[in-house]
N, C-alpha and C positions, 0 to 999 in steps of 0.2 A: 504494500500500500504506500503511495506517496502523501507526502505531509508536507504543508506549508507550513513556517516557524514565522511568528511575527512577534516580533522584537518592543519590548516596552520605550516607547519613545513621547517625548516631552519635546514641545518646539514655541516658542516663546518669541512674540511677536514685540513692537516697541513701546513704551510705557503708555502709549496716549491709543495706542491700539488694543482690540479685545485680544485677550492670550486664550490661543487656542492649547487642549493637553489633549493627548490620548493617550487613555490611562488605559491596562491591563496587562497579564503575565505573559508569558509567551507560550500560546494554545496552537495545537496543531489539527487541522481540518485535513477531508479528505479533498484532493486535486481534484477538477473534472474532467481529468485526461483516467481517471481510475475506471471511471464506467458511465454509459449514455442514460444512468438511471440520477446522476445528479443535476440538479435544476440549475439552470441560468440565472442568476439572484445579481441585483445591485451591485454596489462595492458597501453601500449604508451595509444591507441585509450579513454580506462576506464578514464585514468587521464584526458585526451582532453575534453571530456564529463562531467567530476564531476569540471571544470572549473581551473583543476591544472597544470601549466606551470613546464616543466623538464625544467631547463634552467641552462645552464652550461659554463661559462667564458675561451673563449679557446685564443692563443695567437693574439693579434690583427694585420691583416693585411692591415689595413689601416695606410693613411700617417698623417693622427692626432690621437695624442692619444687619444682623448674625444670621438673617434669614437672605441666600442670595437667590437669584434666578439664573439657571441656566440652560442650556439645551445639551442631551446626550440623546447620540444618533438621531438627530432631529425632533429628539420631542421634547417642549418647554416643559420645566420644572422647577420645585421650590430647593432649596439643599442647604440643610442646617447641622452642623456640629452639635453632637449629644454626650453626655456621659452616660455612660452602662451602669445603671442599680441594681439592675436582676435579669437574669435570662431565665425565665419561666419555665419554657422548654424551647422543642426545636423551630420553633418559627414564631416566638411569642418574647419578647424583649421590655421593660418599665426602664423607661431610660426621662432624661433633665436636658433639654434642648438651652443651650447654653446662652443667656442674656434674655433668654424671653423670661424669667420672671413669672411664668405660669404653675412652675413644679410640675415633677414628675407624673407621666403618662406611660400608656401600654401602646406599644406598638404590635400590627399584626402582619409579620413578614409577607411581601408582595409578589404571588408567585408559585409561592409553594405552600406544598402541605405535609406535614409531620405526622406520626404515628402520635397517638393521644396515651397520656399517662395509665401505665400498667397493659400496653400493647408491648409488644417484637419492636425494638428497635428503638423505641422511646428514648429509653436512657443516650443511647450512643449519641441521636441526634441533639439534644441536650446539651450534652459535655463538647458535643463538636463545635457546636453556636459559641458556648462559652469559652471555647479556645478561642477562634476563631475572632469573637470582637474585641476580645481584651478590653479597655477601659472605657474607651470610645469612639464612637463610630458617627462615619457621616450618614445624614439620613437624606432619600429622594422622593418627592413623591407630585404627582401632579394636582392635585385637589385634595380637599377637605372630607376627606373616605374617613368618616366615622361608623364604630359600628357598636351596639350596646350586645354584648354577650350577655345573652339569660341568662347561663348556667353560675356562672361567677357577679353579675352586676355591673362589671367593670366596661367602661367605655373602651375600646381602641382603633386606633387609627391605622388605616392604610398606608403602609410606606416600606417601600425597598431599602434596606442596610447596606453599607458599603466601609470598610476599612478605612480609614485614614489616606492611604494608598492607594486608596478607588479598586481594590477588591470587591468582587460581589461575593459577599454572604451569602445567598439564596444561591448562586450556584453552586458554590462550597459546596452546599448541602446536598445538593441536587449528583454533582459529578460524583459525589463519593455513597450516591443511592441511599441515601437515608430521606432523602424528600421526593416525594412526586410533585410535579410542576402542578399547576393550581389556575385555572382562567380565574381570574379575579377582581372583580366591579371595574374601577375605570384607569386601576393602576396597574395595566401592562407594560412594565417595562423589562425587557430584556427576555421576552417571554418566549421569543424564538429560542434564544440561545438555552432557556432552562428545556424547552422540547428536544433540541439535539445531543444535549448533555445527559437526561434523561435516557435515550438512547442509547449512547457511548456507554452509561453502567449497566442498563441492560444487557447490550452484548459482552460487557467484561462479569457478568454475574457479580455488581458489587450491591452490599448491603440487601437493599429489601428485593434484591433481584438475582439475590443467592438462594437457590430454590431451598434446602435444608439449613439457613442461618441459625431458624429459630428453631428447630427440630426437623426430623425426616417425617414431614406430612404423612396422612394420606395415601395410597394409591398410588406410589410414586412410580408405577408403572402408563402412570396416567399419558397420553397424548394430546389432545385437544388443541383445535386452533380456532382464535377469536379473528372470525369477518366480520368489521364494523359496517355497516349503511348510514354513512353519517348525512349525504343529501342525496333525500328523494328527489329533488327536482323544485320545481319552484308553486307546481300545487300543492307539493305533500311537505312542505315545510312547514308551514302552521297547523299541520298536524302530526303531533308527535310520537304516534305512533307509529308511523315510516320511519322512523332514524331506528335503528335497532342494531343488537349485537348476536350475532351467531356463535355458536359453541359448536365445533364441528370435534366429534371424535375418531381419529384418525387412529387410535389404538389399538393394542389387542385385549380390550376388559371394556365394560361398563363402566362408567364416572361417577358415584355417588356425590352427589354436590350438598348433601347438606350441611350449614355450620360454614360453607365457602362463600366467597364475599366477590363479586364485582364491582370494582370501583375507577370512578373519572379522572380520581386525586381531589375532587370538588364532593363529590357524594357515593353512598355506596349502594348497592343493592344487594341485603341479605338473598338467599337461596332457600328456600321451605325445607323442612328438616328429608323430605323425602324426593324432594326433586334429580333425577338422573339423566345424564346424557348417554342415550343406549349404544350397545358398539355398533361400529356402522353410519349410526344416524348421529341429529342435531338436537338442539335448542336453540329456541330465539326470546332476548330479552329484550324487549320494547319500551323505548322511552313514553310517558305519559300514563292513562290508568287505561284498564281492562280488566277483564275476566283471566285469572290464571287458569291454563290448563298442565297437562302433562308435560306437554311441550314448546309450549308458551308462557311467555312473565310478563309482568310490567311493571317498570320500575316508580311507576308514581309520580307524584306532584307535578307543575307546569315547567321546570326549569328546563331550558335546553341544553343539554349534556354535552352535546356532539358537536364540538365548533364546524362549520364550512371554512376552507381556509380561504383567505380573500373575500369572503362575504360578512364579517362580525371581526370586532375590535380583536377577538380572537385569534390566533393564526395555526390550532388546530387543537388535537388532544390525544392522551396517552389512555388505555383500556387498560384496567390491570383483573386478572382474576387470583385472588388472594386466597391461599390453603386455612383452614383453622387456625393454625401455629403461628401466621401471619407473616408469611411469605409468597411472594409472589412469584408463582409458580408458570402462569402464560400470560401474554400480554402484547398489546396492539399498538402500534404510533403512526396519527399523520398530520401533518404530511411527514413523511420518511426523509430524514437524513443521515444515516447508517445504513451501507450496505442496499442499496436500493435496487438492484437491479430484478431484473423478473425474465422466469422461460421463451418469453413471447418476444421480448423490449426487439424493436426491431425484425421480425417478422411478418409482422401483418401489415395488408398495405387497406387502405383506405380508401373506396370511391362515393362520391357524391351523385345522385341525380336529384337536384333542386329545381329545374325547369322541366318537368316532362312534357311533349309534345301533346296537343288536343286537349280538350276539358281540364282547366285547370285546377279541377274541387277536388275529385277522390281522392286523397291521402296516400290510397296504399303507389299510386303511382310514384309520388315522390320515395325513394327510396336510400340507403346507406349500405355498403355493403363491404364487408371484413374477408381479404384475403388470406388465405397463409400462402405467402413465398418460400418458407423454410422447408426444411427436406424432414422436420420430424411433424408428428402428431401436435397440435398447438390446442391445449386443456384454457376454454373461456370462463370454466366454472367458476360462479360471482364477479368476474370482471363487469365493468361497466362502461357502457359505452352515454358521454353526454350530447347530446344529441338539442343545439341552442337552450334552452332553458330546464329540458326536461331530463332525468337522466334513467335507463336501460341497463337494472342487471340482469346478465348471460343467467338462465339456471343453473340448476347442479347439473351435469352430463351435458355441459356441453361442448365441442372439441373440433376442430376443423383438421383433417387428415392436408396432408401436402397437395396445394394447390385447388383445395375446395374454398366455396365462399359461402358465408353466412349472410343472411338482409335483412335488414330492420326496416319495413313498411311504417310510413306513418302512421296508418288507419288500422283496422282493427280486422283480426282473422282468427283461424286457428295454428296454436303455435307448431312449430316442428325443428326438430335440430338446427337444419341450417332458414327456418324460415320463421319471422319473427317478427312483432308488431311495435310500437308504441301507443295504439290507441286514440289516437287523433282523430277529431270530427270534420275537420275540413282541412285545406293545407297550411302547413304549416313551416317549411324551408324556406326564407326567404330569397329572392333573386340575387344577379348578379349586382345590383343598382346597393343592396344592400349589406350583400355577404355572409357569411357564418361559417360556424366553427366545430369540427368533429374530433373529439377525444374520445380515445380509449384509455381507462388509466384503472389500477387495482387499487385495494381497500387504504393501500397507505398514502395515496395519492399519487402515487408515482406513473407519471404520463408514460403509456407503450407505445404508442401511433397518433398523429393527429392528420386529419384534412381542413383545410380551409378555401374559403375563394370568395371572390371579394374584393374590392378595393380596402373594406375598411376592416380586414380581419386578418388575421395571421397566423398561423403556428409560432 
């Protein structure tokens, strides 16, 4: 694997000019010459990722001076010097912002989420935080993110920690797997980076991504792989029963799931003491309410779990399914920045028919259609294909042998392997005058094929 090294550098402009710093350690990312599975990102986005804060001292509009303003990787912030009173636990800090004269408050790290007192892992993350800030720390935060905790009474506020040395705390915690990253109200910041560093301890099994840390589970003959549906498309987003999670068992046994936890890093979804995923077969976890059956859940209340990435302040989320013992045993990320490639990437080719000749209304006229050019068997099962605003996932079985094509009709049929609808009542591809855009991309976002056409559209 190649790795870029980026060097902590400090570059200081003349006194009557803003001083620009870029603060952080020296993090190493994977090159885009390692595989056609890493995305094309900014140079902002690069630096967010290789763990390096742009951070730029602009004029303070606050009524204390100890409170400055400034921008890191482009988004405006408040940033105040504190002293540490107490680290709680691991993302929970009562710290004395220095000159404000208000005394001590609780801060609730930004970002992430810690194992809660007398869980797996608790402690470590605790003593890590407390290394970690030593006496005092700079705080960032965009807004006024209050929040009153029932359980204890105590008010705290939203705000990302950072060393003296513009260290991030939260990823500390995050790289060395004692935190899951956390979508959290309107202080996202650095939140790409805690999704890919997330990742990185996942594939190195550290901390809560050590399947046996806290004990040898369970079943450890277990198999299972979580398919997220994080967007249905643009009608089945306000209903959240379309976002759902698959439990597929790939094993050789049955999965007893009770006492096992599914979790966002934001919320969890206990499992019924007797719920099983049979061998062979699945389960599906549904965000929103329902009727549970054998083989269907739901996870309850109205919150949307399952970021869209580029559609919500969000830029995605982690799946985690958690053993009794409280380890995390399988688990899902998108969009994928580790290892991202997939059997198909580059195989399949993509045709468009958005203008079909005569009657312009039927729907199944318009069509899409998935080749394989590779020389082996290409497995579509759960892929998705998005299709302008709506999106098309592949069944289970389904697989294009060498040189066959699979079609997605707009309008509505009966399905068959290579023959497939979306459902449309009239047409729906727009012309050349306007364009549009055909992806096929898997559960972790990772784009296999795209077609486009169009003046105003692009891969």
């Amino acid at each position: 694997m190649n790795f870029v090294l980026v060097p902590k550098i400090r570059v200081r402009m003349s006194a009557k000019s803003r001083r620009i710093t870029q603060v952080g350690e020296p993090r190493c990312t994977r090159s885009r010459q390692e595989g056609m599975g890493m995305r094309i990102i900014s140079a902002a986005a690069v630096a967010g990722l290789m763990g390096v804060s742009i951070l730029t001292t602009v004029p303070s509009q606050a009524a204390d001076s100890d409170i400055k303003r400034v921008v890191v990787n482009g988004k405006k912030l408040n940033q105040a010097e504190a002293k540490v009173k107490q680290v709680v636990d691991g993302d929970t800090l009562r710290v004395d912002v220095q000159g404000d004269n208000s005394g001590p408050f609780y801060v609730r790290n930004s970002g992430i989420n810690t194992m809660e007192k007398g869980q797996c892992h608790y402690k470590q993350a605790t003593r890590q935080l407390k290394r970690l800030a030593g006496k005092k720390i700079l705080l960032r935060y965009a807004g006024n993110s209050s929040k009153l905790n029932k359980s204890s009474g105590r008010i705290r506020k939203q705000m990302s920690a950072f060393t003296r040395k513009g260290k991030d705390l939260q990823n500390e915690l995050v790289k060395r797997g004692l935190a899951f990253p956390y979508n959290f109200g309107t202080e996202t910041l650095n939140s790409d980076l805690y999704l890919a560093s997330a990742q990185l301890a996942a594939q190195q099994g550290r901390g809560l991504f050590d399947v046996d840390a806290c004990g040898v589970g369970p079943q450890a003959e277990a198999q299972l792989d979580l398919v997220v549906n994080y967007d249905p498309g643009y009608k089945g987003r306000e209903n959240l029963s379309k976002k759902f999670v698959r439990l597929v068992n790939n094993g050789p046994v049955a999965v007893n799931l009770g006492g096992w936890r599914l979790s966002t890093g934001r919320s969890h979804f206990a499992f019924p003491r007797r719920a099983v995923v049979p061998l062979g077969g699945e389960v599906v976890v549904r965000m929103g309410s329902g009727q549970n059956t054998a083989t269907e859940f739901f996870w309850g209340g109205g919150r949307r779990e399952l970021a869209v990435p580029g559609q919500s302040r969000y830029s995605g989320n982690g799946v985690y399914l958690i053993d009794p013992d409280g380890d995390a045993r399988f688990w899902n990320f998108h969009p994928c920045a580790v290892d991202c490639t997939h059997p198909v990437m580059g195989k399949i080719k993509i045709s468009v028919n958005y203008d079909p000749p005569g009657n312009p209304d039927p729907p199944n006229q318009e069509t899409v259609s998935f080749l394989n050019t590779g020389d082996q068997r290409a497995d579509l099962t759960y892929l998705v294909a998005e299709v302008r605003y709506s999106t098309y996932e592949f069944p289970k079985g389904s697989y294009l042998d060498p040189g066959e094509t699979a079609v997605i009709r707009m309008g509505k049929g009966t399905q068959g392997r290579l023959d497939h609808y979306l459902g449309r009542s009239s047409k729906y591809l727009p012309g050349e005058n306007v364009g549009g855009l055909i992806k096929l991309r898997d559960d972790r976002h990772v784009e296999l094929a795209c077609e486009s056409w169009g003046r105003k559209s692009k891969c």
